[in-house]
VMD Tcl script that builds the backbone (N, CA, C; Angstrom):
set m [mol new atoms 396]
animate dup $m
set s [atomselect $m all]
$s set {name element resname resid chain x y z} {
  {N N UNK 1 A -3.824 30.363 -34.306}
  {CA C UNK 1 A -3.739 29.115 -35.037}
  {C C UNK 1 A -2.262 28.711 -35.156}
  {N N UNK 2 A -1.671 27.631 -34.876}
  {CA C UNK 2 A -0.575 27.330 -34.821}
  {C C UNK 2 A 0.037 27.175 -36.123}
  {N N UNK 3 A 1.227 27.445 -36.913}
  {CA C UNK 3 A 2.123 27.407 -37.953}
  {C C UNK 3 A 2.083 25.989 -38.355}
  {N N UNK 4 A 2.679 25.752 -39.513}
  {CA C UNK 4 A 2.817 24.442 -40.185}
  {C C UNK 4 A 3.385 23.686 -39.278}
  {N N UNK 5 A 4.748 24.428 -38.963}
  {CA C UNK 5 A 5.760 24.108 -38.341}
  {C C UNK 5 A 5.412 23.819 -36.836}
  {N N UNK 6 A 4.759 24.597 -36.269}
  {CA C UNK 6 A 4.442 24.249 -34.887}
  {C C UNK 6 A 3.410 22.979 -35.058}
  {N N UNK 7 A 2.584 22.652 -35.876}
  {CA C UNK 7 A 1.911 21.408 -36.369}
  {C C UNK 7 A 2.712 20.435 -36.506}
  {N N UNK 8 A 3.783 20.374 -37.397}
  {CA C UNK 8 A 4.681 19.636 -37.163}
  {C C UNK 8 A 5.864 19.025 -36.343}
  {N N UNK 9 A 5.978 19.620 -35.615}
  {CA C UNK 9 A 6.698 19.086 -34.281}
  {C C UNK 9 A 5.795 18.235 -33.570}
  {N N UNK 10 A 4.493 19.285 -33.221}
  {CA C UNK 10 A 3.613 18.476 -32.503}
  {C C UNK 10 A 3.205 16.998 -33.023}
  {N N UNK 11 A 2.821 16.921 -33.697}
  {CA C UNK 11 A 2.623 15.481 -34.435}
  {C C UNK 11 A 3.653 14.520 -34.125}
  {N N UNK 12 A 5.173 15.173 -34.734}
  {CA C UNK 12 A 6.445 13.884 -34.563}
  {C C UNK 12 A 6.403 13.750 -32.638}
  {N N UNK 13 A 6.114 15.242 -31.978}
  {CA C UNK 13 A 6.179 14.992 -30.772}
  {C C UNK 13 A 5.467 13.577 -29.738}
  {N N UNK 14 A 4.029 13.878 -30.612}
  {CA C UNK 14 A 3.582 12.703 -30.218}
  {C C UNK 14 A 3.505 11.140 -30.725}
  {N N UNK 15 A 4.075 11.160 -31.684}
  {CA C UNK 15 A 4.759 10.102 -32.425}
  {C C UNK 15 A 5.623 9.674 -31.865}
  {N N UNK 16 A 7.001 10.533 -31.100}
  {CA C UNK 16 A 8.140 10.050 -30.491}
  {C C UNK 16 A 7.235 9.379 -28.888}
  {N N UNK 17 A 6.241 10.383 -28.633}
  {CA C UNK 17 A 6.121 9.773 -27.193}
  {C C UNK 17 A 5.468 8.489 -26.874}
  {N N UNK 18 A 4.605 8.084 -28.271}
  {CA C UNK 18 A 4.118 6.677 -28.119}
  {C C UNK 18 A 5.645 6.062 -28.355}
  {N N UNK 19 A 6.306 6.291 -29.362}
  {CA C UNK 19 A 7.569 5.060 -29.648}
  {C C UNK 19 A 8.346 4.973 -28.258}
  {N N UNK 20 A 8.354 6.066 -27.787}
  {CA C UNK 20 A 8.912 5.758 -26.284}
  {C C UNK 20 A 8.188 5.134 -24.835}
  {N N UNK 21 A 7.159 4.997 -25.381}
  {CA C UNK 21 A 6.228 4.213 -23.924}
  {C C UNK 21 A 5.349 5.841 -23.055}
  {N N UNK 22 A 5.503 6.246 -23.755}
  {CA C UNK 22 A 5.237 7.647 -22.311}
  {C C UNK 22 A 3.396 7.869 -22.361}
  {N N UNK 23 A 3.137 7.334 -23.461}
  {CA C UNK 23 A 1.785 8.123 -23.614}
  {C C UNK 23 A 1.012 6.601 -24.532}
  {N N UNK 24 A -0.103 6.212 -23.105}
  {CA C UNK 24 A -0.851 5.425 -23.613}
  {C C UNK 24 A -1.544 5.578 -25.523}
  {N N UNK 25 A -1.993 4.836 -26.027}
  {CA C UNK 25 A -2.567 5.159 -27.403}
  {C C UNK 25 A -4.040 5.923 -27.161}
  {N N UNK 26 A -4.972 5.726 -26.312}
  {CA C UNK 26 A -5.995 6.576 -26.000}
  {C C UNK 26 A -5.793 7.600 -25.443}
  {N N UNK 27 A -4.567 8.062 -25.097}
  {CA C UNK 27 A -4.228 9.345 -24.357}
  {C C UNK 27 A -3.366 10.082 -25.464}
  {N N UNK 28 A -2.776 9.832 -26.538}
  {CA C UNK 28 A -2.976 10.660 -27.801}
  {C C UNK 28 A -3.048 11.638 -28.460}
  {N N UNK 29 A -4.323 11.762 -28.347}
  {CA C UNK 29 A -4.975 12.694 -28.657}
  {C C UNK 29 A -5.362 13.505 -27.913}
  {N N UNK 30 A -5.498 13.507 -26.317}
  {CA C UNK 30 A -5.224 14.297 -25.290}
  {C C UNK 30 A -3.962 15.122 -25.388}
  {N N UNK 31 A -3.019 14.331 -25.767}
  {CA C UNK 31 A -1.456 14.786 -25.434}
  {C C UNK 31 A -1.199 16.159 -26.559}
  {N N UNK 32 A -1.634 15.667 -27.551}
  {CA C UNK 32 A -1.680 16.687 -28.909}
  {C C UNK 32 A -2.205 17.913 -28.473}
  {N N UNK 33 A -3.574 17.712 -28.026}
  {CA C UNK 33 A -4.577 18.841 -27.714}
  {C C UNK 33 A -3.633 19.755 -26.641}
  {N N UNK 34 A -3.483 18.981 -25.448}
  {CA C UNK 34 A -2.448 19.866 -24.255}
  {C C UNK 34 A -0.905 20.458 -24.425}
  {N N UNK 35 A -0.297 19.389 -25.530}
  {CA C UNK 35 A 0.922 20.380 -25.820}
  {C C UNK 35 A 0.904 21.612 -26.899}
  {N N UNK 36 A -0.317 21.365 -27.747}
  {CA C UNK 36 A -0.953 22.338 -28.803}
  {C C UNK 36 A -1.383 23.390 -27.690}
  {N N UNK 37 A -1.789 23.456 -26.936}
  {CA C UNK 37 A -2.375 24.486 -26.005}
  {C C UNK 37 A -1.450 25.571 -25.582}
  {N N UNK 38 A -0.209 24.048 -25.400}
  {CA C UNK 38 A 0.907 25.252 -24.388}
  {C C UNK 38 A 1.664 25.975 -25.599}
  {N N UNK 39 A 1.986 25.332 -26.699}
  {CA C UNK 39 A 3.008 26.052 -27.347}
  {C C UNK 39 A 2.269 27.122 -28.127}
  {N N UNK 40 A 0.854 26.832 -28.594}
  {CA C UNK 40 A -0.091 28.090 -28.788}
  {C C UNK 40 A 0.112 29.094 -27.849}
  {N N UNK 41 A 0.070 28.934 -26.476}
  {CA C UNK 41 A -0.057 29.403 -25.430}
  {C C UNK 41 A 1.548 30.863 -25.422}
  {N N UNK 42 A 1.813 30.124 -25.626}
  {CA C UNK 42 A 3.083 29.998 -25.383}
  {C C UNK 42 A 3.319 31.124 -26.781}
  {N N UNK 43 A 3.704 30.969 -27.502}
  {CA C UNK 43 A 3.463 31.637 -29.455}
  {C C UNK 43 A 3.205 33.005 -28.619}
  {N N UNK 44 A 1.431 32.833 -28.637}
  {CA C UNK 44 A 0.756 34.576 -28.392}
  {C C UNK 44 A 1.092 34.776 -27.187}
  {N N UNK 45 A 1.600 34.758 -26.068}
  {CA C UNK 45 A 1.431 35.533 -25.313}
  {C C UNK 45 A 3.399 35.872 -24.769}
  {N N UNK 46 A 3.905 34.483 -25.053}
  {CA C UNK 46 A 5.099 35.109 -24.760}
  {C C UNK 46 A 6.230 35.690 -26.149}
  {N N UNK 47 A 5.081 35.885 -26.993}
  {CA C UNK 47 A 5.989 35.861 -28.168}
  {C C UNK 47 A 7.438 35.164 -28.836}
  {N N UNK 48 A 7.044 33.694 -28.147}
  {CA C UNK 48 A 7.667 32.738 -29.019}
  {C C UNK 48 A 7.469 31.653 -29.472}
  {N N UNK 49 A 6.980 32.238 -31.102}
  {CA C UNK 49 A 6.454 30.956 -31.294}
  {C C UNK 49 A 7.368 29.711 -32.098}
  {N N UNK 50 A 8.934 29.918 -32.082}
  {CA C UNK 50 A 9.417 28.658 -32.760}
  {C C UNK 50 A 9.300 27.321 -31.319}
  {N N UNK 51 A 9.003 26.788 -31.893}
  {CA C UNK 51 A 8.749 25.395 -30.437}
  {C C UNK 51 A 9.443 24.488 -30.274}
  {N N UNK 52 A 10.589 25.136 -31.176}
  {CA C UNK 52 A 12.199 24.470 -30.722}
  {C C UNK 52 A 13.221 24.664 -29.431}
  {N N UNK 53 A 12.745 26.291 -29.306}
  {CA C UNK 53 A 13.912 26.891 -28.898}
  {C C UNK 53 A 13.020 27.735 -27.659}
  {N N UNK 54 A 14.008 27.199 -26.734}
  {CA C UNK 54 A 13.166 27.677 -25.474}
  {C C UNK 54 A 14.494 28.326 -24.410}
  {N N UNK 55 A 14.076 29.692 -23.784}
  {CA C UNK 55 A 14.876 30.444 -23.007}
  {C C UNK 55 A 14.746 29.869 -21.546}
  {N N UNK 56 A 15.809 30.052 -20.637}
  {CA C UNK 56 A 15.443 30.182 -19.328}
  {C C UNK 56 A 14.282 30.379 -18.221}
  {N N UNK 57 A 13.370 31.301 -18.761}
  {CA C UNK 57 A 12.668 31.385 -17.802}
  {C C UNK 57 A 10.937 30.962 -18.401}
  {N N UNK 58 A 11.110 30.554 -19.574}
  {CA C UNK 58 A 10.020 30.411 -20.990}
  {C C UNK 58 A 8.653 29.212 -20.037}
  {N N UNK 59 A 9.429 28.244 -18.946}
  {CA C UNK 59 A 8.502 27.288 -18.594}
  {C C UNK 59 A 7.557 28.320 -17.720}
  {N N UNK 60 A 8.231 28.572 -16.975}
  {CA C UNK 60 A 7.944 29.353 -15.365}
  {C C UNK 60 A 7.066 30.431 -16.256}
  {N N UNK 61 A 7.122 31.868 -17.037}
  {CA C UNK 61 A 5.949 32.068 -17.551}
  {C C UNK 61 A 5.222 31.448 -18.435}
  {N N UNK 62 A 5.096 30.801 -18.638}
  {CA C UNK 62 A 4.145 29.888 -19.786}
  {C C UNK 62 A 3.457 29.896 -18.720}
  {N N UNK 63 A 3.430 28.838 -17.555}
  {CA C UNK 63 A 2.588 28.690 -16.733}
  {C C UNK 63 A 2.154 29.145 -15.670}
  {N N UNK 64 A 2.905 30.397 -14.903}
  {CA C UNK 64 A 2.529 30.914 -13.822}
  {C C UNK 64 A 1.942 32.417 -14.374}
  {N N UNK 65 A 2.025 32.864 -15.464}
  {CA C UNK 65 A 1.809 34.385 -16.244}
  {C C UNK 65 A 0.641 33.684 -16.935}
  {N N UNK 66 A 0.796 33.005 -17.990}
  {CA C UNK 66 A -0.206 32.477 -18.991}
  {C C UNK 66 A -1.368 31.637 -18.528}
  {N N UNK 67 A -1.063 30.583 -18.048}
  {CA C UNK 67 A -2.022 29.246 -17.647}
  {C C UNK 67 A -2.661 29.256 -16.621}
  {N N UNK 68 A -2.197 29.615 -15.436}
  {CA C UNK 68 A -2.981 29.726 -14.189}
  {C C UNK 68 A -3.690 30.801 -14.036}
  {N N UNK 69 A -3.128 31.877 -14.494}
  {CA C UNK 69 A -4.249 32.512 -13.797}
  {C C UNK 69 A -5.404 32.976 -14.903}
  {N N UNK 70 A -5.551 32.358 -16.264}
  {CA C UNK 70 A -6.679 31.788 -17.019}
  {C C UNK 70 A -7.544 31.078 -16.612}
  {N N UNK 71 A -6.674 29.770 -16.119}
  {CA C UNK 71 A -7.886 28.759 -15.275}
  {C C UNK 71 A -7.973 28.042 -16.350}
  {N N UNK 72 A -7.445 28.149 -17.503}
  {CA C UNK 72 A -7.433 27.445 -19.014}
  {C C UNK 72 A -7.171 25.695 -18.578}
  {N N UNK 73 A -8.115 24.876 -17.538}
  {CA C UNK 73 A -7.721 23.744 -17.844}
  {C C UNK 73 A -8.777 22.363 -18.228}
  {N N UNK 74 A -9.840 23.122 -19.485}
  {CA C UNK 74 A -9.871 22.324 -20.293}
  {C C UNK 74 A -9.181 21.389 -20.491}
  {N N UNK 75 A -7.961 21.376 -20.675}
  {CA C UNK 75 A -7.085 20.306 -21.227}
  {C C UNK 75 A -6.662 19.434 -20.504}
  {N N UNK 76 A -7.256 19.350 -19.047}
  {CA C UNK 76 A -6.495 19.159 -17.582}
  {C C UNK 76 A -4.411 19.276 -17.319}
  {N N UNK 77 A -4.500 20.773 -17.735}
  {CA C UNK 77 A -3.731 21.089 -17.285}
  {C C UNK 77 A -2.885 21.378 -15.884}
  {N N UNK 78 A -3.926 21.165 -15.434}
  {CA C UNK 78 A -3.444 21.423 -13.932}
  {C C UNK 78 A -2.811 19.942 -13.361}
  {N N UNK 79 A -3.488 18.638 -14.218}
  {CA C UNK 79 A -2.884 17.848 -13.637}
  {C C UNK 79 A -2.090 17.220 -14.617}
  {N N UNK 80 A -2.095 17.253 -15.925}
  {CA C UNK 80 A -0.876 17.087 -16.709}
  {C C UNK 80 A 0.072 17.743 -17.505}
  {N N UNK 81 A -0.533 19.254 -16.866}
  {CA C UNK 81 A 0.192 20.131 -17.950}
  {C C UNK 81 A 2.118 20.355 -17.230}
  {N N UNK 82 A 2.337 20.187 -16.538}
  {CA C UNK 82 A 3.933 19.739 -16.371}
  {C C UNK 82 A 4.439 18.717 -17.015}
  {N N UNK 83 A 4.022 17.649 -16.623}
  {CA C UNK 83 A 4.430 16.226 -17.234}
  {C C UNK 83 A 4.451 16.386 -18.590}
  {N N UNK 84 A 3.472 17.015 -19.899}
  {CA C UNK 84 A 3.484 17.156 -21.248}
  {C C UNK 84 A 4.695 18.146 -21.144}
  {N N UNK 85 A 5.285 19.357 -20.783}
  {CA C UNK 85 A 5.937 20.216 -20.854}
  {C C UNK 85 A 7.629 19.118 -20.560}
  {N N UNK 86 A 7.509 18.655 -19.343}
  {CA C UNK 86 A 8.451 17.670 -19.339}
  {C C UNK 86 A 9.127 16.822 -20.361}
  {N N UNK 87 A 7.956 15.840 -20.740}
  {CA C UNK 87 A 8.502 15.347 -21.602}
  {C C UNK 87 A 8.638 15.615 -23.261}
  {N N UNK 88 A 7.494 16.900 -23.462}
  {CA C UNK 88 A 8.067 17.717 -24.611}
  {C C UNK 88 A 9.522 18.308 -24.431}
  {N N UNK 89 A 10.098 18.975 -23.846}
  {CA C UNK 89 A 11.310 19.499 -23.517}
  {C C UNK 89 A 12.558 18.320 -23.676}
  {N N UNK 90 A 11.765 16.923 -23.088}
  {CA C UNK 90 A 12.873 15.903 -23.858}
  {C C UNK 90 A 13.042 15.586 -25.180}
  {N N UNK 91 A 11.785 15.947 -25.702}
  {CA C UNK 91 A 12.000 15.451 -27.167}
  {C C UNK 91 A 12.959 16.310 -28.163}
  {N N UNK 92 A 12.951 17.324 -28.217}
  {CA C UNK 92 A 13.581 18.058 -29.527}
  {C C UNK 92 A 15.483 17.747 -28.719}
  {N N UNK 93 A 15.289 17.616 -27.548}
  {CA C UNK 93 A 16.819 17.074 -26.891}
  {C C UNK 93 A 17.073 15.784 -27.634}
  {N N UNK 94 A 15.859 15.142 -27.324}
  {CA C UNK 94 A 16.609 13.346 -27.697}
  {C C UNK 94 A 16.781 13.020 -29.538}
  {N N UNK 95 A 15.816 14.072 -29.815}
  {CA C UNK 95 A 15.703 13.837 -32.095}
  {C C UNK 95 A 16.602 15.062 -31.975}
  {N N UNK 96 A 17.549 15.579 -31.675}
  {CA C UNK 96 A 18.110 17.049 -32.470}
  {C C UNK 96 A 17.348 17.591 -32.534}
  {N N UNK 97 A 16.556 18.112 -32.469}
  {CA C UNK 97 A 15.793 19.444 -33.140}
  {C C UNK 97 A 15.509 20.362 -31.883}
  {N N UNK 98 A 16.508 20.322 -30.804}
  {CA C UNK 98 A 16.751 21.568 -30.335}
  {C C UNK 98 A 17.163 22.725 -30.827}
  {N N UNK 99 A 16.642 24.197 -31.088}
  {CA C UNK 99 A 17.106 24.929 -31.726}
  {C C UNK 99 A 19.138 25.357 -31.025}
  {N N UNK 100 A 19.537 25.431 -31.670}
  {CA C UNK 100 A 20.920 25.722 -31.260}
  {C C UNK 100 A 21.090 26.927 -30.170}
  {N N UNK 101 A 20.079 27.919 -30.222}
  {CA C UNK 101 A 20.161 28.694 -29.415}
  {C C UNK 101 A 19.329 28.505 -27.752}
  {N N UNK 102 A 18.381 27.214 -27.880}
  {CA C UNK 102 A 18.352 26.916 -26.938}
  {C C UNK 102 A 18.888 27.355 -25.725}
  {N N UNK 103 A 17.856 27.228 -24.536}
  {CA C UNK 103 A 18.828 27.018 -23.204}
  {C C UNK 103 A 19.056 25.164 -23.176}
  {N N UNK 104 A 20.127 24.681 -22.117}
  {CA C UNK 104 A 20.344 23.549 -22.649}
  {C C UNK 104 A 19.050 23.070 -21.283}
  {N N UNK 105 A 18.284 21.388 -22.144}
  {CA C UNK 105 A 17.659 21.022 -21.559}
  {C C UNK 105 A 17.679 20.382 -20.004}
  {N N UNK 106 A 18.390 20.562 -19.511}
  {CA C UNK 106 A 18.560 20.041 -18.359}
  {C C UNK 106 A 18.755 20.811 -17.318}
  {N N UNK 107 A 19.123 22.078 -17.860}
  {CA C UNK 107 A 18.487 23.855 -17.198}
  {C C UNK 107 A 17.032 23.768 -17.175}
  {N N UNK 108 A 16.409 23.338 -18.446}
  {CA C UNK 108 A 14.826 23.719 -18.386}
  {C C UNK 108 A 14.258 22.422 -17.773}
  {N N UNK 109 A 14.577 21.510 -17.733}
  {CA C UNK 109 A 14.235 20.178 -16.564}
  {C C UNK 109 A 14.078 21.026 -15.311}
  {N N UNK 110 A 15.579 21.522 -15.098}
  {CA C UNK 110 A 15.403 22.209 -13.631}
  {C C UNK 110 A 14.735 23.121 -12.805}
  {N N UNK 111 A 13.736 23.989 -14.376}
  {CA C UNK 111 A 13.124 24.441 -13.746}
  {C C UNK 111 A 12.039 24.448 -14.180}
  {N N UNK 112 A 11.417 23.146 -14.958}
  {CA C UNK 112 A 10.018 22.672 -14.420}
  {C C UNK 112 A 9.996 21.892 -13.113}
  {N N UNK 113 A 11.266 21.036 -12.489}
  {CA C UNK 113 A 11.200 20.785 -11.353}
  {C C UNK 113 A 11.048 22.018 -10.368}
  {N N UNK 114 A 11.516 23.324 -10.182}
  {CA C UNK 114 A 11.205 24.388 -9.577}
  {C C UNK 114 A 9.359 24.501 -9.320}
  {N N UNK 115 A 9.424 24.273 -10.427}
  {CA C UNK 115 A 7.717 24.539 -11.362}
  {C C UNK 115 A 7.144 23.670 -10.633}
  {N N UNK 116 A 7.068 23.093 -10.648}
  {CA C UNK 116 A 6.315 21.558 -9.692}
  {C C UNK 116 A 5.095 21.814 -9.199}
  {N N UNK 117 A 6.028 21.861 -7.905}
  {CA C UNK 117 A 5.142 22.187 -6.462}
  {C C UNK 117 A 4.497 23.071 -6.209}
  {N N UNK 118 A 4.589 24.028 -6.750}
  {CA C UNK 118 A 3.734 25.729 -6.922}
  {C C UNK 118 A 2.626 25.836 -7.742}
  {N N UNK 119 A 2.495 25.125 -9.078}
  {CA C UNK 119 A 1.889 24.801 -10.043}
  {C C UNK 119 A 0.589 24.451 -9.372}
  {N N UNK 120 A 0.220 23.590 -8.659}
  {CA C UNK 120 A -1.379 23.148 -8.732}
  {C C UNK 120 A -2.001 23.988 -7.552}
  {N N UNK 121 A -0.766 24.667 -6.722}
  {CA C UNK 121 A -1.581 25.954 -6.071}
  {C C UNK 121 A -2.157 26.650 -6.784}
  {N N UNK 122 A -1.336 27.354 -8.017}
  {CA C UNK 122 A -1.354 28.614 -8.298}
  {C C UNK 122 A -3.191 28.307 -9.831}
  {N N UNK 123 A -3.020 27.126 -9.698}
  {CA C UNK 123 A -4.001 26.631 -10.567}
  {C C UNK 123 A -5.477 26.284 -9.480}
  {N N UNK 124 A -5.054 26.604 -8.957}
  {CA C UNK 124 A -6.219 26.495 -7.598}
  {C C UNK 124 A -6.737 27.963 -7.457}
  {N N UNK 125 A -5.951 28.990 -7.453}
  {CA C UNK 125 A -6.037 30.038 -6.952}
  {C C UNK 125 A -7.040 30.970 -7.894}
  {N N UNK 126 A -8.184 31.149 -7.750}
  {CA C UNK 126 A -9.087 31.772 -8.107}
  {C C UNK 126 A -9.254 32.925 -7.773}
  {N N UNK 127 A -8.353 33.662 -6.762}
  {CA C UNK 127 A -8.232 34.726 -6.394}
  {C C UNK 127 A -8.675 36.051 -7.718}
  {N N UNK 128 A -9.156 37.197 -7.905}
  {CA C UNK 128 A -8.821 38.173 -9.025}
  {C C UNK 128 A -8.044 38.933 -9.432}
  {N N UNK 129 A -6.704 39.213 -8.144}
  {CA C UNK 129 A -5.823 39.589 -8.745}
  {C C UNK 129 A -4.510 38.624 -8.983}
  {N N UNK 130 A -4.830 37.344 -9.163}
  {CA C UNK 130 A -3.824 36.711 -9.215}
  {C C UNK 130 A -3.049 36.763 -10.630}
  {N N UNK 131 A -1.938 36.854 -10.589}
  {CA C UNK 131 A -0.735 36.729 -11.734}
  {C C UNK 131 A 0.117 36.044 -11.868}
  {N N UNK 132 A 0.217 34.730 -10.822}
  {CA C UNK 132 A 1.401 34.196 -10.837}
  {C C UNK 132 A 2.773 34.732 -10.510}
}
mol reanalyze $m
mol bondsrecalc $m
mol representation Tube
mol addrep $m
């Protein structure tokens, strides 16, 4: 179950992304549900759950350790779960509320762009020993 605090980001998160044009008003509540997923996601399995403050390599397992090879895409992650990660990663950049210890965002841009192209393979891949 996600923290107050992780509730609360999420909310202003998607608050900032309608004021910015990014996220139709019927898509919403989609957006909530899929970035709630990842930073849940994200909390239990990589053991971090402040959803400020994100390390170097934090995108790349979130989704190639955690997400794919679950198959977790209820949320249609496979086809928007970059783009929410994207433009979550802009937000706590553009309001301050990057944690200070952060990596800086434009490292972690770089490597959800890494992330990309590999992503809807590895979300394809039904294989049983797959791990990303």
């Amino acid at each position: 179950m996600p923290s107050r605090f992780q509730l609360r980001v999420i909310d202003e998160f998607v608050d900032w992304t309608r004021a910015q044009g990014c996220v139709p008003a019927g898509e919403a509540v989609r957006l909530r549900d899929r970035i709630a997923i990842l930073l849940q996601g994200r909390a239990d399995y990589l053991d971090r759950p402040d959803p400020t403050r994100w390390r170097s390599s934090d995108v790349h397992e979130l989704f190639m350790a955690y997400v794919a090879p679950r198959q977790v895409d209820v949320w249609n992650l496979a086809e928007h779960g970059v783009a929410t990660i994207r433009d979550y990663l802009r937000f706590p950049d553009a309001t301050g509320r990057l944690h200070p210890a952060s990596t800086r965002v434009s490292t972690l841009l770089k490597e959800v762009d890494r992330l990309a192209p590999k992503y809807p393979a590895a979300m394809a891949d039904t294989s049983p020993g797959f791990h990303g």
